[in-house]
mmCIF file as Biopython writes it, N, C-alpha, C and O atoms, coordinates in Angstrom:
data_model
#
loop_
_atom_site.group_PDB
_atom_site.id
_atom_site.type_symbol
_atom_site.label_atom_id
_atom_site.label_alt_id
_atom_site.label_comp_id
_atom_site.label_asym_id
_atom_site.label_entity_id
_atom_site.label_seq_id
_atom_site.pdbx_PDB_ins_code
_atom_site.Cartn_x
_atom_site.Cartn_y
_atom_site.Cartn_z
_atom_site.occupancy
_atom_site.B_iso_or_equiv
_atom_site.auth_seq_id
_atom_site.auth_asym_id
_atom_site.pdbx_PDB_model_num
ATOM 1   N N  . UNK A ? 1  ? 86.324 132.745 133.683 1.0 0.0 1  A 1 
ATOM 2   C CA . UNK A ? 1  ? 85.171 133.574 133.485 1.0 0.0 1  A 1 
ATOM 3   C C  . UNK A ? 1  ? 84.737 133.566 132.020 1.0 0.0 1  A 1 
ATOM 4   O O  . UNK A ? 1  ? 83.538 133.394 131.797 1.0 0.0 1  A 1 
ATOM 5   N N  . UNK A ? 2  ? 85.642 133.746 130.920 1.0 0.0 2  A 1 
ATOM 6   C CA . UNK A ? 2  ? 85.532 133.763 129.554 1.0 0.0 2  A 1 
ATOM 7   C C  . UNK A ? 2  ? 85.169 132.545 129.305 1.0 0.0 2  A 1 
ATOM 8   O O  . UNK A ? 2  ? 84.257 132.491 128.481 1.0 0.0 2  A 1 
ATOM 9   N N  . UNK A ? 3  ? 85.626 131.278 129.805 1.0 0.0 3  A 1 
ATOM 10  C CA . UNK A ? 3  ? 84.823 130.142 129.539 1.0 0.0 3  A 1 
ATOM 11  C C  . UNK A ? 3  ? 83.718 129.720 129.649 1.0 0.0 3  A 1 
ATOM 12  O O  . UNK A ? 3  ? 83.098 129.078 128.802 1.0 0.0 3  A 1 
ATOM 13  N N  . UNK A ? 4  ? 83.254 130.137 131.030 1.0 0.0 4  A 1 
ATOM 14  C CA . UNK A ? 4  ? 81.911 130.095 131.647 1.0 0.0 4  A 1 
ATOM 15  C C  . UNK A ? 4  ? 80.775 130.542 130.445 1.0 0.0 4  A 1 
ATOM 16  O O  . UNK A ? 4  ? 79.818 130.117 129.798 1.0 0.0 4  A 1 
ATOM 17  N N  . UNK A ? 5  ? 81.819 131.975 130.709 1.0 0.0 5  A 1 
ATOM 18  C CA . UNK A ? 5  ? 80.501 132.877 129.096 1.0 0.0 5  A 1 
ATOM 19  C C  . UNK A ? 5  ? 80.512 131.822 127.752 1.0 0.0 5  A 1 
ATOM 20  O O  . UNK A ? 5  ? 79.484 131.332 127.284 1.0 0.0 5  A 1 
ATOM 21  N N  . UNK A ? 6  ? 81.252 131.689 127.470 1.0 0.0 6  A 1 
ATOM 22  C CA . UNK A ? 6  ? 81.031 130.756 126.171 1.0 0.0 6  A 1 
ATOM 23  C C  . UNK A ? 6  ? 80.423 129.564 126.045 1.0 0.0 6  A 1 
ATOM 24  O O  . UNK A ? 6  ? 79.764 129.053 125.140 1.0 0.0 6  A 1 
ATOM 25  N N  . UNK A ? 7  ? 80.887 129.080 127.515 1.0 0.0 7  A 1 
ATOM 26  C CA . UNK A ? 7  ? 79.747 127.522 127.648 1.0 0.0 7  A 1 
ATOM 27  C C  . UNK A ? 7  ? 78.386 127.819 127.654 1.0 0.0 7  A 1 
ATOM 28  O O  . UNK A ? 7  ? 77.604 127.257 126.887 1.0 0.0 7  A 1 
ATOM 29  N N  . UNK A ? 8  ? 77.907 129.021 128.809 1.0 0.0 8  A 1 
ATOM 30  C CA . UNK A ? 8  ? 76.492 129.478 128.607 1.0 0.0 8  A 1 
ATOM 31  C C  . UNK A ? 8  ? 76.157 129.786 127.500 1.0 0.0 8  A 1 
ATOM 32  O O  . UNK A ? 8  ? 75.343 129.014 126.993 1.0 0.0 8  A 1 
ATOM 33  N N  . UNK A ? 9  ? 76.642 131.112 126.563 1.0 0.0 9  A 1 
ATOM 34  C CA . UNK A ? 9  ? 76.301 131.285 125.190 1.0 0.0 9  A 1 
ATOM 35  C C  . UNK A ? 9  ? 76.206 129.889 123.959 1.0 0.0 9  A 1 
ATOM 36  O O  . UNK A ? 9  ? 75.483 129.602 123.005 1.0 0.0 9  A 1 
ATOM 37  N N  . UNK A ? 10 ? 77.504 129.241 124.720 1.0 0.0 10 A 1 
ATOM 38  C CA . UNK A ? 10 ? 76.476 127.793 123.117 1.0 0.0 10 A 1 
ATOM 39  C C  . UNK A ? 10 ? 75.742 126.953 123.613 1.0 0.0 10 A 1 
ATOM 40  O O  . UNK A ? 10 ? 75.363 126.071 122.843 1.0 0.0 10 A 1 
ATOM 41  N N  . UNK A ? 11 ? 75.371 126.908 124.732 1.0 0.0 11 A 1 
ATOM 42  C CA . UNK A ? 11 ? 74.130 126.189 125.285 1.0 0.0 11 A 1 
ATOM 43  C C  . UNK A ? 11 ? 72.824 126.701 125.428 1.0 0.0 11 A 1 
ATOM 44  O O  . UNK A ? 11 ? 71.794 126.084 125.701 1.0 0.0 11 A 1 
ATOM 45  N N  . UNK A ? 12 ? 73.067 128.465 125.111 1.0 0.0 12 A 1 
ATOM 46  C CA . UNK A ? 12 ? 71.670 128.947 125.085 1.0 0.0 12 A 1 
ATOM 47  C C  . UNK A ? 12 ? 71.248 128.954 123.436 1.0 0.0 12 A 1 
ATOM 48  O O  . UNK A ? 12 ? 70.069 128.756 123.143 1.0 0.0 12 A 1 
ATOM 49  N N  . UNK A ? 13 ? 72.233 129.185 122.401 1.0 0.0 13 A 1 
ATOM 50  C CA . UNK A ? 13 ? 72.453 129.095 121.485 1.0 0.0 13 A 1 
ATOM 51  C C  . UNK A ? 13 ? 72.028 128.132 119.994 1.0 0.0 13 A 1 
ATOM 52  O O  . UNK A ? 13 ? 71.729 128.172 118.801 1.0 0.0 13 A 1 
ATOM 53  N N  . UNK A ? 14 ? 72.327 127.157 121.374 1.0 0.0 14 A 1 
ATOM 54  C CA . UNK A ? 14 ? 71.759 125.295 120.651 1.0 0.0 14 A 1 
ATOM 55  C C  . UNK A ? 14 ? 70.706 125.391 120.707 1.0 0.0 14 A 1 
ATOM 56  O O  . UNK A ? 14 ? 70.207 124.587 119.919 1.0 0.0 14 A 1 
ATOM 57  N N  . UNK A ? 15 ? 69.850 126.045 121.304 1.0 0.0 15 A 1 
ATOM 58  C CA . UNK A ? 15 ? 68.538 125.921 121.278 1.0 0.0 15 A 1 
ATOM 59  C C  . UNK A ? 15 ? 67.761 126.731 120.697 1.0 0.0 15 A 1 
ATOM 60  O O  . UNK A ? 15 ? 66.657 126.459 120.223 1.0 0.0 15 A 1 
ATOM 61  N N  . UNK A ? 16 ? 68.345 127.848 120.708 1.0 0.0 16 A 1 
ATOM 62  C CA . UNK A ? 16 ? 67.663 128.828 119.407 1.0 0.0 16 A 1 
ATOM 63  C C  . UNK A ? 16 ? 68.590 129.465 118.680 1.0 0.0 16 A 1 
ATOM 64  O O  . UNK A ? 16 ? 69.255 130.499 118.759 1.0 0.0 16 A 1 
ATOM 65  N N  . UNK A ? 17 ? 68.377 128.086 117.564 1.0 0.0 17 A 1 
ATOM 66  C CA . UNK A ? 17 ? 69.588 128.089 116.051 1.0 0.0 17 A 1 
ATOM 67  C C  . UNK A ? 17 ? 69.176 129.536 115.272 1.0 0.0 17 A 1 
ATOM 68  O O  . UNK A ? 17 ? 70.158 130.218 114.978 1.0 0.0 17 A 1 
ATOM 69  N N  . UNK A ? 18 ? 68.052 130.016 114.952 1.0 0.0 18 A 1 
ATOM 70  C CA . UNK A ? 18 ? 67.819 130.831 114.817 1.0 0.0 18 A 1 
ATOM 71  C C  . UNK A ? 18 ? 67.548 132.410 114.890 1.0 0.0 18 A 1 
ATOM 72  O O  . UNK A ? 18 ? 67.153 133.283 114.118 1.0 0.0 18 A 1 
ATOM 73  N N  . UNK A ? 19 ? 67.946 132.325 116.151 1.0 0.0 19 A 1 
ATOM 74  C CA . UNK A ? 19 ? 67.971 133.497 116.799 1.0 0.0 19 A 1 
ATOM 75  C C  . UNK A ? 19 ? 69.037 134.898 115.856 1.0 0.0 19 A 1 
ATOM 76  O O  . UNK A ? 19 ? 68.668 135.998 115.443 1.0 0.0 19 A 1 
ATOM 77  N N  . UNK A ? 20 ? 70.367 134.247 115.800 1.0 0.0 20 A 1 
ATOM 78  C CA . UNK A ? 20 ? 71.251 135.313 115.541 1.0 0.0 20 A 1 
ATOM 79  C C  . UNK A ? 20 ? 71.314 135.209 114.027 1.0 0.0 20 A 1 
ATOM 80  O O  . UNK A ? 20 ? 72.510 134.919 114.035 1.0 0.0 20 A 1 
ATOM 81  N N  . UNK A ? 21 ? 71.062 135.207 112.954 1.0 0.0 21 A 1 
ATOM 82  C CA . UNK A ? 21 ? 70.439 135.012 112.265 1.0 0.0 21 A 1 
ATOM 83  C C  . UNK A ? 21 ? 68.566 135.924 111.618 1.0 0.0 21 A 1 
ATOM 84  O O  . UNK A ? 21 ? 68.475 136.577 110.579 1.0 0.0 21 A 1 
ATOM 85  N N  . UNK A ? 22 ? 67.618 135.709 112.409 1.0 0.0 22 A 1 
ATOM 86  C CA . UNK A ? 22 ? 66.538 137.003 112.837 1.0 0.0 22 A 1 
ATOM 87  C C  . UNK A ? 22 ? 67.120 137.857 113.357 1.0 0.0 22 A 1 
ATOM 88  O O  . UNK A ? 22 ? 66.849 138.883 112.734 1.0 0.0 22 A 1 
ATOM 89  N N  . UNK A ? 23 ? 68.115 138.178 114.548 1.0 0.0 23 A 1 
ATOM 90  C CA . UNK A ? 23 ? 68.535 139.332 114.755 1.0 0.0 23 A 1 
ATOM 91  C C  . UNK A ? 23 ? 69.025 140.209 114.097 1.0 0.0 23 A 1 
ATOM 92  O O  . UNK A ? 23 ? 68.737 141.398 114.236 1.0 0.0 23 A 1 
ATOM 93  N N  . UNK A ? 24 ? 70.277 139.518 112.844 1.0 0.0 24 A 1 
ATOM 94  C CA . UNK A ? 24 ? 71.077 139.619 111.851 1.0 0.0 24 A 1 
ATOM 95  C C  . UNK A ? 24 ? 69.742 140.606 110.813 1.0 0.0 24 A 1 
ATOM 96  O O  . UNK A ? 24 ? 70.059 141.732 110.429 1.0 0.0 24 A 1 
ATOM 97  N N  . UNK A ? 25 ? 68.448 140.089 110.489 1.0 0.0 25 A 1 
ATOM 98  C CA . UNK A ? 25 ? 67.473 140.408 109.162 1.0 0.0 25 A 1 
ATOM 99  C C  . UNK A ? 25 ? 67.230 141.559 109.954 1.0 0.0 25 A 1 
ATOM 100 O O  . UNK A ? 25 ? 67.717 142.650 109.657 1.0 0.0 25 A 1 
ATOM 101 N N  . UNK A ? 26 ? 66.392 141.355 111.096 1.0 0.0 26 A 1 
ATOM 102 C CA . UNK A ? 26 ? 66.257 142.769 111.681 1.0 0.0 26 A 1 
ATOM 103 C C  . UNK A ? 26 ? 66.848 143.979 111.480 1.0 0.0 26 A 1 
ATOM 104 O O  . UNK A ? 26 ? 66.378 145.008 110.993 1.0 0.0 26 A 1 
ATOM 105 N N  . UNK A ? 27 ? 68.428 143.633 112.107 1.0 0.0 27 A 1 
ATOM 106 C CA . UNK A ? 27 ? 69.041 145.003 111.876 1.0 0.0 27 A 1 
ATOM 107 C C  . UNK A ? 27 ? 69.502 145.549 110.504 1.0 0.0 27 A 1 
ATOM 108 O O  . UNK A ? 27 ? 70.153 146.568 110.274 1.0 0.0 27 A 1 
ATOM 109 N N  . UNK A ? 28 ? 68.995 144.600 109.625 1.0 0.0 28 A 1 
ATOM 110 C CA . UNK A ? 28 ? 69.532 145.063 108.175 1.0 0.0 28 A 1 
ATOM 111 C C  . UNK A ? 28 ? 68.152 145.630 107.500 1.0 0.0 28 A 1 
ATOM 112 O O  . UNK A ? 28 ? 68.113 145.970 106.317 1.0 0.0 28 A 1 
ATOM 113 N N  . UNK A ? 29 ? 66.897 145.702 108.477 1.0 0.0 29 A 1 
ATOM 114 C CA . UNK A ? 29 ? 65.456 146.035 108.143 1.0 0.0 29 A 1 
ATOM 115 C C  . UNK A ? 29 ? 66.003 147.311 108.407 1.0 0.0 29 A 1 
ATOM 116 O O  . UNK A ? 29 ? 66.309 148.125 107.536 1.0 0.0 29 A 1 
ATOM 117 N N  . UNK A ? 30 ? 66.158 147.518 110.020 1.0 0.0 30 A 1 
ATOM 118 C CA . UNK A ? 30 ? 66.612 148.986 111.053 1.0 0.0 30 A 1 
ATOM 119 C C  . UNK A ? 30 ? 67.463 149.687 109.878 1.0 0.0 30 A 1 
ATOM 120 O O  . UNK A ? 30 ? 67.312 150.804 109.383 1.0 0.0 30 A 1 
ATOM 121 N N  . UNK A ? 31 ? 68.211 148.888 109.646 1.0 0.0 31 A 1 
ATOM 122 C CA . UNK A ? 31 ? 68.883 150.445 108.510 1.0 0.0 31 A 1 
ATOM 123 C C  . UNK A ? 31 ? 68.339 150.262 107.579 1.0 0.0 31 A 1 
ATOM 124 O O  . UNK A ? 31 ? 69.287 150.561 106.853 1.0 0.0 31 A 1 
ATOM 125 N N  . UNK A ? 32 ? 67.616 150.023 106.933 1.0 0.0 32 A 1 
ATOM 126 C CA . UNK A ? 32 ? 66.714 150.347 105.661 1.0 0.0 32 A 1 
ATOM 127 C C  . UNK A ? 32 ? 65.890 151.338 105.748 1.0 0.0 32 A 1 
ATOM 128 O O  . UNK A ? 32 ? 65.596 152.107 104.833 1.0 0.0 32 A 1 
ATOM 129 N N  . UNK A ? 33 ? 65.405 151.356 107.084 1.0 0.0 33 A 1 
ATOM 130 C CA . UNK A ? 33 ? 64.337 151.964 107.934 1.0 0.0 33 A 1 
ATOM 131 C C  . UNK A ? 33 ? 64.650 153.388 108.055 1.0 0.0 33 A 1 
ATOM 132 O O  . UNK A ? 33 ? 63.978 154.367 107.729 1.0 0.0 33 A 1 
ATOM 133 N N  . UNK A ? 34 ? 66.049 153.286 108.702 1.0 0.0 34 A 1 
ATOM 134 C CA . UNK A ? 34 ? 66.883 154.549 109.146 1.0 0.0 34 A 1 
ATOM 135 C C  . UNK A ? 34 ? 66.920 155.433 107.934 1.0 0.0 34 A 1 
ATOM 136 O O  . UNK A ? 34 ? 66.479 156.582 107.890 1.0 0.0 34 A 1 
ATOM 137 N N  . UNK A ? 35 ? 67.381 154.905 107.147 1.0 0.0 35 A 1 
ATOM 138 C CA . UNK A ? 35 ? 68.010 155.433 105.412 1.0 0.0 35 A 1 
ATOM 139 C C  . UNK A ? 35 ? 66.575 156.501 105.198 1.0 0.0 35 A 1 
ATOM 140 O O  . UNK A ? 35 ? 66.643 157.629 104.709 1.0 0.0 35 A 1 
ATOM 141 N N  . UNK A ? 36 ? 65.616 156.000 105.571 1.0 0.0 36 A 1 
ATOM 142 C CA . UNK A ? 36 ? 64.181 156.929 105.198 1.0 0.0 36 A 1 
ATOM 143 C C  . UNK A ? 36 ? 64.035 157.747 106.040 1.0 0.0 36 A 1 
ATOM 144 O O  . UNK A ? 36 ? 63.806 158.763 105.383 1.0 0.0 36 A 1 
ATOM 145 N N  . UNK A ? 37 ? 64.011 157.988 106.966 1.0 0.0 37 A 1 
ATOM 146 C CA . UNK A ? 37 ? 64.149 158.864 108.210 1.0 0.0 37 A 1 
ATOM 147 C C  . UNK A ? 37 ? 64.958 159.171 108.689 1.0 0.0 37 A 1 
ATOM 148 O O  . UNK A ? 37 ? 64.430 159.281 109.795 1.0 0.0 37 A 1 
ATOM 149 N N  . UNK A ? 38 ? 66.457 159.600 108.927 1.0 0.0 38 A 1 
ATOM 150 C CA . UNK A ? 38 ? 67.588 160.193 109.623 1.0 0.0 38 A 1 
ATOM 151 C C  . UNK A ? 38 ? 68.552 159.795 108.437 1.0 0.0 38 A 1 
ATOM 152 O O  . UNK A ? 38 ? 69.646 159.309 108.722 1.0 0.0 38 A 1 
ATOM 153 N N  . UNK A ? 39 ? 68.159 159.997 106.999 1.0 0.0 39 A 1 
ATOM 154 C CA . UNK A ? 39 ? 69.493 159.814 105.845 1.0 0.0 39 A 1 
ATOM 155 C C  . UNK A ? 39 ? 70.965 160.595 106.167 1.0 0.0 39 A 1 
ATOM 156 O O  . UNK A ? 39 ? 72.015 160.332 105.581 1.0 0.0 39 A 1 
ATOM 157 N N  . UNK A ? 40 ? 70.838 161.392 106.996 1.0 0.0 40 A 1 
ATOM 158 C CA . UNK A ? 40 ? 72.425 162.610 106.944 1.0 0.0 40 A 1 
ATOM 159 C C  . UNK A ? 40 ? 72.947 162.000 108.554 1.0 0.0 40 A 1 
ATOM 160 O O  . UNK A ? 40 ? 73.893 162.593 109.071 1.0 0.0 40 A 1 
ATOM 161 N N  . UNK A ? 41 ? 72.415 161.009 109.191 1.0 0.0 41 A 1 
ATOM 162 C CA . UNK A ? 41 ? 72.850 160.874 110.318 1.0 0.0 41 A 1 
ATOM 163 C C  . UNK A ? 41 ? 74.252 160.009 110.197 1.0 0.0 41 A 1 
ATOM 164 O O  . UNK A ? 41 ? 74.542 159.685 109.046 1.0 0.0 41 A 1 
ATOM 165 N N  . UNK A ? 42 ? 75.043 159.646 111.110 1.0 0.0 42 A 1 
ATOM 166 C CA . UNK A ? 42 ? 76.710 159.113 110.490 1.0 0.0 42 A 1 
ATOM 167 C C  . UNK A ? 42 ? 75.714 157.454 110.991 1.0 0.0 42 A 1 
ATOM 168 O O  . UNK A ? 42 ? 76.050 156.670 110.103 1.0 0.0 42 A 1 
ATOM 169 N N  . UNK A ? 43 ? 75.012 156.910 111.678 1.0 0.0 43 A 1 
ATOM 170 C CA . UNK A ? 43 ? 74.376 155.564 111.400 1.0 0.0 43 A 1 
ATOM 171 C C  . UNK A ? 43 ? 74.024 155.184 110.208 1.0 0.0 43 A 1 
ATOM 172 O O  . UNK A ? 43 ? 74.414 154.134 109.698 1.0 0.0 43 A 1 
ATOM 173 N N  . UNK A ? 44 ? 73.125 156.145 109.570 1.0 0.0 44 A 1 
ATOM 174 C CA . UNK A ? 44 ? 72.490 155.727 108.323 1.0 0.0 44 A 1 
ATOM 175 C C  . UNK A ? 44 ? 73.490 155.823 106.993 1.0 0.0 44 A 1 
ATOM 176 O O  . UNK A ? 44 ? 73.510 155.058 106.029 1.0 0.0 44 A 1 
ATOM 177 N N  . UNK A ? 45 ? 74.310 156.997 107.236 1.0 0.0 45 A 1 
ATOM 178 C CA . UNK A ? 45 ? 75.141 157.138 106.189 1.0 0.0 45 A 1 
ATOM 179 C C  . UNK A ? 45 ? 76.197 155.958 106.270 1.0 0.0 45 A 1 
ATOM 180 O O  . UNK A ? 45 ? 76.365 155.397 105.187 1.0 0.0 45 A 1 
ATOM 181 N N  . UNK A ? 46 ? 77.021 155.413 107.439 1.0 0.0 46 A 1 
ATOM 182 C CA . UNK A ? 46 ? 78.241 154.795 107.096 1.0 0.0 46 A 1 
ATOM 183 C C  . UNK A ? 46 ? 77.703 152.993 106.902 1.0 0.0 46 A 1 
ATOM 184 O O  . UNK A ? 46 ? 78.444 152.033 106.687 1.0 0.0 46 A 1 
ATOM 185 N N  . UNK A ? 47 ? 75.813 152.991 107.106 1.0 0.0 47 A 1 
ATOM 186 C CA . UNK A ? 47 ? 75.649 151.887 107.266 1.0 0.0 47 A 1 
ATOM 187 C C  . UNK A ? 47 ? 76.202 150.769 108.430 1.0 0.0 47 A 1 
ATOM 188 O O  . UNK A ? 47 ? 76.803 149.696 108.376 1.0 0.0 47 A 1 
ATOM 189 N N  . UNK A ? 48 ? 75.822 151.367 109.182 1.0 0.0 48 A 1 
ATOM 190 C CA . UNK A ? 48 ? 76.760 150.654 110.125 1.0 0.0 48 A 1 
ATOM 191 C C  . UNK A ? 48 ? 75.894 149.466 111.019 1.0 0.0 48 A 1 
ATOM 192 O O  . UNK A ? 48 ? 76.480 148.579 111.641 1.0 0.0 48 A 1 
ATOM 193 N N  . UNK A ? 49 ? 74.295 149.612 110.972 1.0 0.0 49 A 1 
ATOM 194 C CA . UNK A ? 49 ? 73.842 148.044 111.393 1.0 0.0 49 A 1 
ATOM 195 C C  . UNK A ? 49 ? 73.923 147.220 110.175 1.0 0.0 49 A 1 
ATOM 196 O O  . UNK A ? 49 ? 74.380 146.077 110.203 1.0 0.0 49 A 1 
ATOM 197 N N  . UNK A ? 50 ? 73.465 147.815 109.056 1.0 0.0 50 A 1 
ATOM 198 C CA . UNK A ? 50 ? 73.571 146.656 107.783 1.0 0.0 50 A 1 
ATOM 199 C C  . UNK A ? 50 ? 74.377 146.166 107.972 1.0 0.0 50 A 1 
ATOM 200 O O  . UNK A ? 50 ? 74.030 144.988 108.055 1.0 0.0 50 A 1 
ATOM 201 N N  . UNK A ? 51 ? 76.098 146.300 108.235 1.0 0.0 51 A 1 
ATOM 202 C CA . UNK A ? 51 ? 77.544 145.754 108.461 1.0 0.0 51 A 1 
ATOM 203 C C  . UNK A ? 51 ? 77.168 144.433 109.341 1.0 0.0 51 A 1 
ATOM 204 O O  . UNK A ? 51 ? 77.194 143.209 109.217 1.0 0.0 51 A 1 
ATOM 205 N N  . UNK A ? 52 ? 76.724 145.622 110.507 1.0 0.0 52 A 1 
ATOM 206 C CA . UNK A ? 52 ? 76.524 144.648 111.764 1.0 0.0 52 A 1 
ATOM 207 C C  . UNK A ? 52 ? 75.654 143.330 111.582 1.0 0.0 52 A 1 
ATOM 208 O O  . UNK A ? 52 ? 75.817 142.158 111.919 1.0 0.0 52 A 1 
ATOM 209 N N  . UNK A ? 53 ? 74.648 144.033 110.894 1.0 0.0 53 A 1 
ATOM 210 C CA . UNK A ? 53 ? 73.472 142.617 110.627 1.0 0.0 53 A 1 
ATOM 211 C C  . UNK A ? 53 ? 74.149 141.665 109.772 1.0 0.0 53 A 1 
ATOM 212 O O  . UNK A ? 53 ? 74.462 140.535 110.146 1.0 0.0 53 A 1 
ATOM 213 N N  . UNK A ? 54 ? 74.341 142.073 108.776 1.0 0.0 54 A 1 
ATOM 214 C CA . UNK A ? 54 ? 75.416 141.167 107.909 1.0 0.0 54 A 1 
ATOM 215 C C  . UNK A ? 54 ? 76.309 140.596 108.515 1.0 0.0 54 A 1 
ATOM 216 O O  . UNK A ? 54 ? 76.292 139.500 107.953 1.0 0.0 54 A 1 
ATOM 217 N N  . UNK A ? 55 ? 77.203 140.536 109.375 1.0 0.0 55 A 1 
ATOM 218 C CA . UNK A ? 55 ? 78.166 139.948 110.321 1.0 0.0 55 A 1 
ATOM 219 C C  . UNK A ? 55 ? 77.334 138.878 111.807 1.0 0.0 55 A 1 
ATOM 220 O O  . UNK A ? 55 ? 77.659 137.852 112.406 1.0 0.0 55 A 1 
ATOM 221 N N  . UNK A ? 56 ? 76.427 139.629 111.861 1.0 0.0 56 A 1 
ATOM 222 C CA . UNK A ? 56 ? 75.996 138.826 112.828 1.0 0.0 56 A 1 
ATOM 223 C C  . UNK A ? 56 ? 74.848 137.297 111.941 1.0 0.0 56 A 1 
ATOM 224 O O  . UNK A ? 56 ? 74.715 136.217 112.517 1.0 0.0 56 A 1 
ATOM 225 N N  . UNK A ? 57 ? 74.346 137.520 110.887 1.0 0.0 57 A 1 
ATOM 226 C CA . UNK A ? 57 ? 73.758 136.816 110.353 1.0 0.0 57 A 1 
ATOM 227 C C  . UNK A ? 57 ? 74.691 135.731 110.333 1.0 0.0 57 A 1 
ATOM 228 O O  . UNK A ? 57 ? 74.781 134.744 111.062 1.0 0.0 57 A 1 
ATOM 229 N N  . UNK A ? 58 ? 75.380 136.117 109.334 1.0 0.0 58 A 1 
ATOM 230 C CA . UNK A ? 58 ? 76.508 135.316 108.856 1.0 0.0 58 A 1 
ATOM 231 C C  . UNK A ? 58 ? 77.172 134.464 110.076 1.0 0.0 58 A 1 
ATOM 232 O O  . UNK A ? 58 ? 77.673 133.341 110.015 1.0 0.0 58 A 1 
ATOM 233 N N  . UNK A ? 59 ? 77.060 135.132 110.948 1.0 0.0 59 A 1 
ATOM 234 C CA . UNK A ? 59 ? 78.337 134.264 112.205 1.0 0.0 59 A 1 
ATOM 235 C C  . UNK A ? 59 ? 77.104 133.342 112.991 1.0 0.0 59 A 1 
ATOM 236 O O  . UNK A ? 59 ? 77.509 132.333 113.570 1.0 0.0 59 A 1 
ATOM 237 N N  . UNK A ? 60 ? 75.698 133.616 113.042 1.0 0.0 60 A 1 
ATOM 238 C CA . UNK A ? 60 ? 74.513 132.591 113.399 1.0 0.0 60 A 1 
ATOM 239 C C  . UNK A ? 60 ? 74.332 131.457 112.670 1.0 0.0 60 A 1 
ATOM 240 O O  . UNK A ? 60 ? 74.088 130.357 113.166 1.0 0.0 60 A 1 
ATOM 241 N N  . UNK A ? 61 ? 74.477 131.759 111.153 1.0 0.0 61 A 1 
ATOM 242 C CA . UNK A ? 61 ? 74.311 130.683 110.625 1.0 0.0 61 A 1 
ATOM 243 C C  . UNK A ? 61 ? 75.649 129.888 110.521 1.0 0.0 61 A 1 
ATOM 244 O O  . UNK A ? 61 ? 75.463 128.672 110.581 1.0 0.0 61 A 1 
ATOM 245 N N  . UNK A ? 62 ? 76.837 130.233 110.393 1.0 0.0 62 A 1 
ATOM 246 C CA . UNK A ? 62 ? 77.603 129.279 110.579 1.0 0.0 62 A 1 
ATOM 247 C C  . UNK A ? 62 ? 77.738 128.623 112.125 1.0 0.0 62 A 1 
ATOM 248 O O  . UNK A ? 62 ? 78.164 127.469 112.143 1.0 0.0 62 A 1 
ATOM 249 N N  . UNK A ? 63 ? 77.515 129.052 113.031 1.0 0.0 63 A 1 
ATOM 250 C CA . UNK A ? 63 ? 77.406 128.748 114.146 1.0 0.0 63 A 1 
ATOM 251 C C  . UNK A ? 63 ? 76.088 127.665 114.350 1.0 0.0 63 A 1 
ATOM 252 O O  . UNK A ? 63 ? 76.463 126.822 115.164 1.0 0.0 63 A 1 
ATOM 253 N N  . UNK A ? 64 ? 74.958 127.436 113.995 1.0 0.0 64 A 1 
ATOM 254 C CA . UNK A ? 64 ? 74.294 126.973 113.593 1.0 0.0 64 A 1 
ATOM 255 C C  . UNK A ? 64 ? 74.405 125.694 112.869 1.0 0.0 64 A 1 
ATOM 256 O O  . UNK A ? 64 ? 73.542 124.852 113.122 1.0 0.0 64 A 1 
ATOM 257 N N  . UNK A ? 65 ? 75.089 125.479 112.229 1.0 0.0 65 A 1 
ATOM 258 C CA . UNK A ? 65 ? 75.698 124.622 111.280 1.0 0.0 65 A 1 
ATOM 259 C C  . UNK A ? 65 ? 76.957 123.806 112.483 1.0 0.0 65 A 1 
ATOM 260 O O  . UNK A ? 65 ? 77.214 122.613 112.642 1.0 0.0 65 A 1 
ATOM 261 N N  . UNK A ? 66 ? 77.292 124.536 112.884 1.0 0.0 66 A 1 
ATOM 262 C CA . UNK A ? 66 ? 78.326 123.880 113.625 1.0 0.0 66 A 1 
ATOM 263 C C  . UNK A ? 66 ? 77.883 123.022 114.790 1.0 0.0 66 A 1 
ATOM 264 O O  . UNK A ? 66 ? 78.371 122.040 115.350 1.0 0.0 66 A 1 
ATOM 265 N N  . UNK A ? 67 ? 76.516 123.914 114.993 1.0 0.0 67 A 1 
ATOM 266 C CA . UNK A ? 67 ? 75.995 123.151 116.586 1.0 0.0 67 A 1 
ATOM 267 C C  . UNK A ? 67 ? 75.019 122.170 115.759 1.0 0.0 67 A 1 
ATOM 268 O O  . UNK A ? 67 ? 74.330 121.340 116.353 1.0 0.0 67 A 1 
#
């Protein structure tokens, strides 16, 4: 089953190198966004899509590179 998923995910993947990566900028927009509007909330405060966006950027473009 875990294989299946992974064969589908780098075959949908190969084709839009870019994808995780824009998703990655996005969510590091979303908490920029957040920070102005809900500053005391535990999202905006612990930063926790910036993390995410940052991690997911990062793991698109090397993934990217690989495919």
């Amino acid at each position: 089953m875990i294989s299946r998923l992974l064969d589908w995910l780098s075959n949908s993947i190969a084709h839009r190198k870019g994808l995780l990566p824009l998703i990655g900028i996005l969510l590091v927009i979303l908490n920029y966004i957040l920070q102005w509007l809900i500053g005391s909330h535990w999202i905006a405060a612990s930063d926790l899509l910036l993390h995410l966006g940052v991690v997911v950027a990062l793991f698109g473009v090397l993934l990217a590179w690989a495919l």
